[in-house]
MMTF fields as JSON, N, C-alpha, C and O atoms, coordinates in Angstrom:
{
  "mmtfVersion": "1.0.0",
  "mmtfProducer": "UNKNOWN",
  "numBonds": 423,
  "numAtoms": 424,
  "numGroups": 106,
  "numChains": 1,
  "numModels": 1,
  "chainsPerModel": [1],
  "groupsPerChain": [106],
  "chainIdList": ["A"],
  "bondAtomList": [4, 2, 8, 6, 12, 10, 16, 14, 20, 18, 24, 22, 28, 26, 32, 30, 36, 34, 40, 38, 44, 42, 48, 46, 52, 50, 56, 54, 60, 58, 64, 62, 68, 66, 72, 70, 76, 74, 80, 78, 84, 82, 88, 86, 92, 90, 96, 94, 100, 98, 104, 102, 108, 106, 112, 110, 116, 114, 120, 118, 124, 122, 128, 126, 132, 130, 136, 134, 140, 138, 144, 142, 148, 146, 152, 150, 156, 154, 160, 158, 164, 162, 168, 166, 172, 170, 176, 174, 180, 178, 184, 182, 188, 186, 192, 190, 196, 194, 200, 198, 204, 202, 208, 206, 212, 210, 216, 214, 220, 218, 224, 222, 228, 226, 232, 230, 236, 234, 240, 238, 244, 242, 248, 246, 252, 250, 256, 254, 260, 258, 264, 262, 268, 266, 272, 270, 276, 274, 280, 278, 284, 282, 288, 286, 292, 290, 296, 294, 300, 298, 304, 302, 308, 306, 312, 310, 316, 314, 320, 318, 324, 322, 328, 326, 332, 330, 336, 334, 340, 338, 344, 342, 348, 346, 352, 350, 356, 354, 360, 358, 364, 362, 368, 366, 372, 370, 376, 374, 380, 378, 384, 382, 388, 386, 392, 390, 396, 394, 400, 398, 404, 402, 408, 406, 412, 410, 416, 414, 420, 418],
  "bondOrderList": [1, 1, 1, 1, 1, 1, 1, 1, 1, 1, 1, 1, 1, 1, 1, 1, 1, 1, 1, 1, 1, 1, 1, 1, 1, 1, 1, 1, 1, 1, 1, 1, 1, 1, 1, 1, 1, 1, 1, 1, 1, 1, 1, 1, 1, 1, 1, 1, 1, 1, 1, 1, 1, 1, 1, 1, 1, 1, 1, 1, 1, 1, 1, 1, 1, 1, 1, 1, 1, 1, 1, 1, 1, 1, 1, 1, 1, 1, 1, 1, 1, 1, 1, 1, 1, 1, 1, 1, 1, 1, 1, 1, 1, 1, 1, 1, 1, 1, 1, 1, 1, 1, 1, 1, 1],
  "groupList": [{"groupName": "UNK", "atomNameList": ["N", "CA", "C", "O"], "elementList": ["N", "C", "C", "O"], "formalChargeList": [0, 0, 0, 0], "bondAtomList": [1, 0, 2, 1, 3, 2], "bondOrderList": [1, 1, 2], "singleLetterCode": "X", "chemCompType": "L-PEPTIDE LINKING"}],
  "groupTypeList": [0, 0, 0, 0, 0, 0, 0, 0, 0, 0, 0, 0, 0, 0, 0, 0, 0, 0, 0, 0, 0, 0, 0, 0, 0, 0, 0, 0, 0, 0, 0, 0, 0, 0, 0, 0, 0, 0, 0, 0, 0, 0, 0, 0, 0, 0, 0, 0, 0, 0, 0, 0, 0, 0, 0, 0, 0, 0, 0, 0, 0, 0, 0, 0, 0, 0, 0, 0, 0, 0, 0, 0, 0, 0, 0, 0, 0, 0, 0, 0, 0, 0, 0, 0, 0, 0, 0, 0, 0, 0, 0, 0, 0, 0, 0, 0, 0, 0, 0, 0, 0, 0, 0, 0, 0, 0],
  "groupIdList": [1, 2, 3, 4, 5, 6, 7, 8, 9, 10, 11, 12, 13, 14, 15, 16, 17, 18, 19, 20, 21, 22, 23, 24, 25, 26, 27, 28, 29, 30, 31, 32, 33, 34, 35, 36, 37, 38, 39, 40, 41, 42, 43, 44, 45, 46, 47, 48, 49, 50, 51, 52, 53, 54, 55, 56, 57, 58, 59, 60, 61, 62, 63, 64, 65, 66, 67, 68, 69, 70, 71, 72, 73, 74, 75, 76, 77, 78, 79, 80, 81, 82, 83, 84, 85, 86, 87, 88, 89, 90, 91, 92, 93, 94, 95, 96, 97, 98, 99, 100, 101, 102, 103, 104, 105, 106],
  "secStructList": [7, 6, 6, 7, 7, 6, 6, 7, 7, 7, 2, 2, 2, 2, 2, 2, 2, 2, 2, 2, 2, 2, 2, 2, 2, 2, 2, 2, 2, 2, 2, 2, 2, 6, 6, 7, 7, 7, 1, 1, 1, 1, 7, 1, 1, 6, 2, 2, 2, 2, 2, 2, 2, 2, 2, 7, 2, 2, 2, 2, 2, 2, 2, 2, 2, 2, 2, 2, 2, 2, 1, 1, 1, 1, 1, 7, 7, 1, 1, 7, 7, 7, 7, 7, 1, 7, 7, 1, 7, 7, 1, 1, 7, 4, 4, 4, 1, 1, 7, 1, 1, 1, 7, 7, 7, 7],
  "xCoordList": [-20.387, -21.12, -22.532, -23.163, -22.878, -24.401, -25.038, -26.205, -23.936, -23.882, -23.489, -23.649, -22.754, -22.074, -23.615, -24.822, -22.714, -24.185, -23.94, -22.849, -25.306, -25.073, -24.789, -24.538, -24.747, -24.473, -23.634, -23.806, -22.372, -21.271, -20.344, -20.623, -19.439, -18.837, -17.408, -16.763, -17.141, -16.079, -14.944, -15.168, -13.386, -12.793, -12.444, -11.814, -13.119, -13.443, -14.362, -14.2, -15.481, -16.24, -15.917, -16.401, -15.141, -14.482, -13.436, -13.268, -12.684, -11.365, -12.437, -12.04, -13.459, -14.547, -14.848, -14.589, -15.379, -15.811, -15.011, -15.39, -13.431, -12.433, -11.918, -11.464, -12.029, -11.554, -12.851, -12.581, -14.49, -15.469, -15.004, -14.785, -14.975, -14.885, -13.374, -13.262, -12.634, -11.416, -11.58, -11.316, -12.247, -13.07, -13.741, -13.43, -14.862, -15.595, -14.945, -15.445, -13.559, -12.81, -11.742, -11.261, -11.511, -10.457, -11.04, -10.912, -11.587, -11.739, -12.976, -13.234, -14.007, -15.448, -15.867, -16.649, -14.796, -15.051, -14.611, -15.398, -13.293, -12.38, -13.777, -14.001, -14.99, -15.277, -16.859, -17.46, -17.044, -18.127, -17.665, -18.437, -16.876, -15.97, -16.283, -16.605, -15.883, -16.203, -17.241, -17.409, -18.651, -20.061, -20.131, -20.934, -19.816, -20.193, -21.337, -20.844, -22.051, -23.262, -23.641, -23.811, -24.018, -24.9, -26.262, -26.858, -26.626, -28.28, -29.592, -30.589, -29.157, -29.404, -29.181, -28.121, -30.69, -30.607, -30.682, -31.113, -30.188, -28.941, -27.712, -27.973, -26.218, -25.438, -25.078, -25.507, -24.27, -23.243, -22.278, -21.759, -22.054, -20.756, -21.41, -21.116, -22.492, -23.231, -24.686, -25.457, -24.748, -25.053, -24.48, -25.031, -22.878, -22.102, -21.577, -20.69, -21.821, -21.431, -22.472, -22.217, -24.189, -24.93, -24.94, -24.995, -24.905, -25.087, -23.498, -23.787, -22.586, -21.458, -21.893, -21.679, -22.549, -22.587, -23.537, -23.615, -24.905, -25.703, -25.763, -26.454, -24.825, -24.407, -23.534, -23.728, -22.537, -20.978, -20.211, -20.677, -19.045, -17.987, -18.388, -18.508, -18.545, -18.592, -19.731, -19.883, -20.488, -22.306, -22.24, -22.52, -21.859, -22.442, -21.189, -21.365, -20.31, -19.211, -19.853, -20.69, -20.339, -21.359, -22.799, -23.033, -23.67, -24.421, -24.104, -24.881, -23.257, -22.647, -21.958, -21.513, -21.611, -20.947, -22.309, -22.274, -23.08, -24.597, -25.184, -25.516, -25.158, -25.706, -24.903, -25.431, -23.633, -22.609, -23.228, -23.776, -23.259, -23.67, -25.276, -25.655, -25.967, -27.366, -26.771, -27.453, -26.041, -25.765, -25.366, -24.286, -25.767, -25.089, -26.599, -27.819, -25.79, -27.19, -28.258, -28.156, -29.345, -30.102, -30.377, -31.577, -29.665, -29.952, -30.962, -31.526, -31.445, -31.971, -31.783, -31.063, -32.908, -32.202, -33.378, -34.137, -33.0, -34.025, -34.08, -33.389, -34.59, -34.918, -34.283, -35.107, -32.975, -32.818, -31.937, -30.743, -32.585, -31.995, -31.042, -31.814, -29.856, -29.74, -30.495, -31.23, -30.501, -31.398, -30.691, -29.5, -31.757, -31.131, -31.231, -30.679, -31.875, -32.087, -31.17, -31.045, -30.562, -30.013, -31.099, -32.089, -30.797, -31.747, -30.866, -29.636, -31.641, -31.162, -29.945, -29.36, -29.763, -29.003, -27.519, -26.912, -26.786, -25.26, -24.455, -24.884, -23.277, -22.336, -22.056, -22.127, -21.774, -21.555, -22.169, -21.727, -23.718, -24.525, -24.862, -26.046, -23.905, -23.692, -24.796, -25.243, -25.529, -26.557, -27.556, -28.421, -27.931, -29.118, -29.265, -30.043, -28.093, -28.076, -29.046, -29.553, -29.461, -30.673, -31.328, -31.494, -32.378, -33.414, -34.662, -34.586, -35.727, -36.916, -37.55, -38.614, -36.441, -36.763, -36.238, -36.001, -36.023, -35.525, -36.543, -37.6, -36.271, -36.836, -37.795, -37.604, -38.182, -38.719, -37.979, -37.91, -37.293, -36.409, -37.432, -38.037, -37.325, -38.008, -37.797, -38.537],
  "yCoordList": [-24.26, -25.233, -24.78, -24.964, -24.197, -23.857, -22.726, -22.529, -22.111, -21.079, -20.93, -19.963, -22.515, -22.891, -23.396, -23.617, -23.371, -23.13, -24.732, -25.272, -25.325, -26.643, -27.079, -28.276, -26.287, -26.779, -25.737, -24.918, -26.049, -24.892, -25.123, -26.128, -24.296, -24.747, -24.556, -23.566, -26.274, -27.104, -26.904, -27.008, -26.496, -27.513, -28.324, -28.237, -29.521, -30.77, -31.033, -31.819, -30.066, -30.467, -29.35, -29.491, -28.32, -27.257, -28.372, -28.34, -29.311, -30.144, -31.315, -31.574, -31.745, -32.418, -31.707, -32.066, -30.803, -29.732, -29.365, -29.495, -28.708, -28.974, -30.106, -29.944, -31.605, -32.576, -33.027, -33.45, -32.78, -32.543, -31.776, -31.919, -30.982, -30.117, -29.591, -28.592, -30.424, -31.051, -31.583, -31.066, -33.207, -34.085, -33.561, -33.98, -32.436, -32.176, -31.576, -31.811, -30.626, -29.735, -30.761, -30.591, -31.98, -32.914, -34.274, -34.537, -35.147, -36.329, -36.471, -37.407, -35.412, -35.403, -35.46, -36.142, -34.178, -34.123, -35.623, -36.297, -36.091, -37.281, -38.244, -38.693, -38.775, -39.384, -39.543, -40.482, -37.766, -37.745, -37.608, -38.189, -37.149, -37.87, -39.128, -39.363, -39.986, -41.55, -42.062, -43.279, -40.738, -41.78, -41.951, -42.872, -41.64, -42.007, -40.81, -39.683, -40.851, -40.132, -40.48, -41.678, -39.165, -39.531, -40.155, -39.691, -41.143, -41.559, -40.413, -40.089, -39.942, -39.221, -37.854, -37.393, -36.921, -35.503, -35.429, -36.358, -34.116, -33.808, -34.919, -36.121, -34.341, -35.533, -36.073, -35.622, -37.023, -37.476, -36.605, -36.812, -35.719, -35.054, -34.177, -34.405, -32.895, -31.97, -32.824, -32.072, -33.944, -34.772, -34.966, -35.14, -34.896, -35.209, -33.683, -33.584, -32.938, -31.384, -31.258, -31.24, -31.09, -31.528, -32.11, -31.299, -33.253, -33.958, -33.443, -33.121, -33.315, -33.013, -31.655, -31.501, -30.402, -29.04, -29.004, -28.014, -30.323, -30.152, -31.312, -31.346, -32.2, -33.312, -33.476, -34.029, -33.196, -33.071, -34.043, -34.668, -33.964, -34.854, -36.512, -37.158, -36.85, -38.435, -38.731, -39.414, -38.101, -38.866, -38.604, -39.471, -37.378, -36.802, -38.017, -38.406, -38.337, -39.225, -39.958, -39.875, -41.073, -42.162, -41.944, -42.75, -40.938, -40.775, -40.65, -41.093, -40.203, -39.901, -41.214, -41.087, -42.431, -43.479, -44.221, -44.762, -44.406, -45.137, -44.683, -45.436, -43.0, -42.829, -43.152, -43.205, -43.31, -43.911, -45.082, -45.409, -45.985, -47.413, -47.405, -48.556, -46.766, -46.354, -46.407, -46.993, -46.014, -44.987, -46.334, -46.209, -47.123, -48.378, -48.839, -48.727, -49.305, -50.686, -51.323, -52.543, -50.935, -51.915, -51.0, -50.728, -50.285, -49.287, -48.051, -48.784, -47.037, -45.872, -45.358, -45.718, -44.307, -43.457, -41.643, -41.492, -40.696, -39.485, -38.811, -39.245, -38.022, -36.681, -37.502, -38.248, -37.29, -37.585, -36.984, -37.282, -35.935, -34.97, -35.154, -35.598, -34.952, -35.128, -34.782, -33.822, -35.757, -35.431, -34.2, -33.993, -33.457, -31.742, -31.867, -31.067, -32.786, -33.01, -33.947, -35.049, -33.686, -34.675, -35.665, -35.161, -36.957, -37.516, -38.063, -38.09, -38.51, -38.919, -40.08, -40.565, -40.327, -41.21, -41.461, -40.923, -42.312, -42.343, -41.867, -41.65, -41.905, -41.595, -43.058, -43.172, -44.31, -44.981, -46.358, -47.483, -45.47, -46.65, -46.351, -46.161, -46.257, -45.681, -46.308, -45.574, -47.507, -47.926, -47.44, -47.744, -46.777, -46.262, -44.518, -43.769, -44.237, -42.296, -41.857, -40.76, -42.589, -41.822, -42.123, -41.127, -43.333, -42.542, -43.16, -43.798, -42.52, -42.22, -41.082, -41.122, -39.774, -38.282, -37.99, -36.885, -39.645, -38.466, -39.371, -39.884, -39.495, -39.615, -41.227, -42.063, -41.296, -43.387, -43.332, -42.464, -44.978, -44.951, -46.246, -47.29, -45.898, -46.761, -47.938, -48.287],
  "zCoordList": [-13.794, -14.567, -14.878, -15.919, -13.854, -14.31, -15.261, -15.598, -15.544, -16.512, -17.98, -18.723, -18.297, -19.189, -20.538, -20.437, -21.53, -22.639, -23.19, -23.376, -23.393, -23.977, -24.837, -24.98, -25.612, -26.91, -27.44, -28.343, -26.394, -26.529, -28.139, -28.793, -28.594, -29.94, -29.251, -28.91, -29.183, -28.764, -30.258, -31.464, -29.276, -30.38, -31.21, -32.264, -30.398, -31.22, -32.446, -33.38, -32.159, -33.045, -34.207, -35.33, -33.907, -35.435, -35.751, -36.97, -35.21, -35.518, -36.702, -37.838, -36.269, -36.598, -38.428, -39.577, -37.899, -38.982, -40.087, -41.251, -39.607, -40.55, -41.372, -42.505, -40.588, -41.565, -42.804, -43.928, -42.18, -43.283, -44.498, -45.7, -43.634, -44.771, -45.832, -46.542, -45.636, -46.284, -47.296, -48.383, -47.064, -47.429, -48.724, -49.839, -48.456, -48.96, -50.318, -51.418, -50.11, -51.329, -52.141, -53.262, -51.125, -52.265, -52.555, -53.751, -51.929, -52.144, -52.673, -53.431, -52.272, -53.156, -54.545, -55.208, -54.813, -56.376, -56.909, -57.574, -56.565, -57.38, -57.322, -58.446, -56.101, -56.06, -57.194, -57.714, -57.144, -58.105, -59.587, -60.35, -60.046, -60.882, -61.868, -63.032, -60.256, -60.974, -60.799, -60.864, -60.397, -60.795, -59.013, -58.868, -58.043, -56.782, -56.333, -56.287, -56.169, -55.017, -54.155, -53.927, -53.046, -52.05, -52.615, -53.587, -51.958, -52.161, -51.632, -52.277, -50.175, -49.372, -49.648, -50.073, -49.276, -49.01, -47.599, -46.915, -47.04, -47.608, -48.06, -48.121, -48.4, -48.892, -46.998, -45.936, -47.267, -45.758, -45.188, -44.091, -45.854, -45.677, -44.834, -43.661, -45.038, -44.947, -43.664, -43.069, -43.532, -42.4, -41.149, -40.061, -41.55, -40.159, -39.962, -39.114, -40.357, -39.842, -39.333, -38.128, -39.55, -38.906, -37.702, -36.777, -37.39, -36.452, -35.759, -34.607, -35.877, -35.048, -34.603, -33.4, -35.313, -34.48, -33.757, -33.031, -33.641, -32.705, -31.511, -30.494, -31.998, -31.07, -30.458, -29.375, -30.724, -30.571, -31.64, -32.592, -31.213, -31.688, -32.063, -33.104, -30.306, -30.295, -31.045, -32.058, -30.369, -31.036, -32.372, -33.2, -32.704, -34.456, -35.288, -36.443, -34.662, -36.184, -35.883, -36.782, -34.96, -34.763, -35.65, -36.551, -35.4, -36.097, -37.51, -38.356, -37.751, -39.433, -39.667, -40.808, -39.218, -39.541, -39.662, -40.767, -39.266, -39.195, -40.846, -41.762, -40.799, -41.849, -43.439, -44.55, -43.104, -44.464, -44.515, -45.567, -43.316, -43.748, -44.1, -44.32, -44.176, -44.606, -46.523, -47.364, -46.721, -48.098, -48.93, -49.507, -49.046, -49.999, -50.975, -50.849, -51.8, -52.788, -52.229, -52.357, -51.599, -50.802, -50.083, -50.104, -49.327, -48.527, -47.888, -47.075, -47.718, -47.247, -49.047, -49.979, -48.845, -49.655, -49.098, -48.141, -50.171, -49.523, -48.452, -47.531, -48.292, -47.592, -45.741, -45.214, -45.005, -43.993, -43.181, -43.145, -42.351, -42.144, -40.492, -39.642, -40.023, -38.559, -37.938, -38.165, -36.629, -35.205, -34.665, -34.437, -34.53, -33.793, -32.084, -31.328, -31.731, -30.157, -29.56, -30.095, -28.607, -27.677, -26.707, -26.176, -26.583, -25.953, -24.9, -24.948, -23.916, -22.597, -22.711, -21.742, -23.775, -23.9, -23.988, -24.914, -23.021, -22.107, -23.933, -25.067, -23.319, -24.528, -24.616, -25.84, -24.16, -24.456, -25.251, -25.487, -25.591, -26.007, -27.206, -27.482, -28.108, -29.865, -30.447, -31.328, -30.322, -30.9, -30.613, -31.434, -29.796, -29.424, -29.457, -28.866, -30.476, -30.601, -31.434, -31.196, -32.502, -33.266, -32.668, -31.964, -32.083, -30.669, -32.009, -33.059, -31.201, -31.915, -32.733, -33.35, -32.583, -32.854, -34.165, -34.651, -34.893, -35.85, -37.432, -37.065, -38.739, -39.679, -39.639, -38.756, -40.071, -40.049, -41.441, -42.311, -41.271, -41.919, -43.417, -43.177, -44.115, -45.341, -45.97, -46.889]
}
């Protein structure tokens, strides 16, 4: 254990990475297509690969599900990049994963 690297590259999060980036070659285009965009730089897609290769699995789709619901009419919009730091915070307290370390939100 004590030798093991933290921010090791898990299966999960290439299993993570692959269905992004799936996403990204079939259902993206159809969606820009019909007039849909990210609001947000970077887009969501290129957010949760982000946040999944420096968070992992659980936290980064949590963090990337927060930031979809950011992405609507009313919403966030602009420069919002994933949190690159892990903070002390349990895996089980999904509301509290972005933390204070990462953008102020507008």
């Amino acid at each position: 254990m004590c030798c093991q690297k933290k921010n090791a590259q898990t299966p999960q999060k290439w299993i993570g990475i692959a269905a992004i980036t799936a996403y990204r070659w079939t259902l993206s285009p159809v969606f820009y297509a019909f007039g849909v965009r990210c609001r947000h730089e970077p887009s969501c897609s290129l957010y949760a690969m982000d946040a999944i290769m420096a968070q992992g699995l659980w936290r980064g789709s949590w963090l990337a599900l927060g930031r979809i619901g950011r992405c609507r009419p009313g919403g966030t919009h602009g420069y919002d990049p994933a949190p690159l730091t892990r903070t002390g915070v349990p895996w089980w307290k999904i509301w509290a994963f972005r933390g204070t370390d990462g953008p102020a939100i507008e």
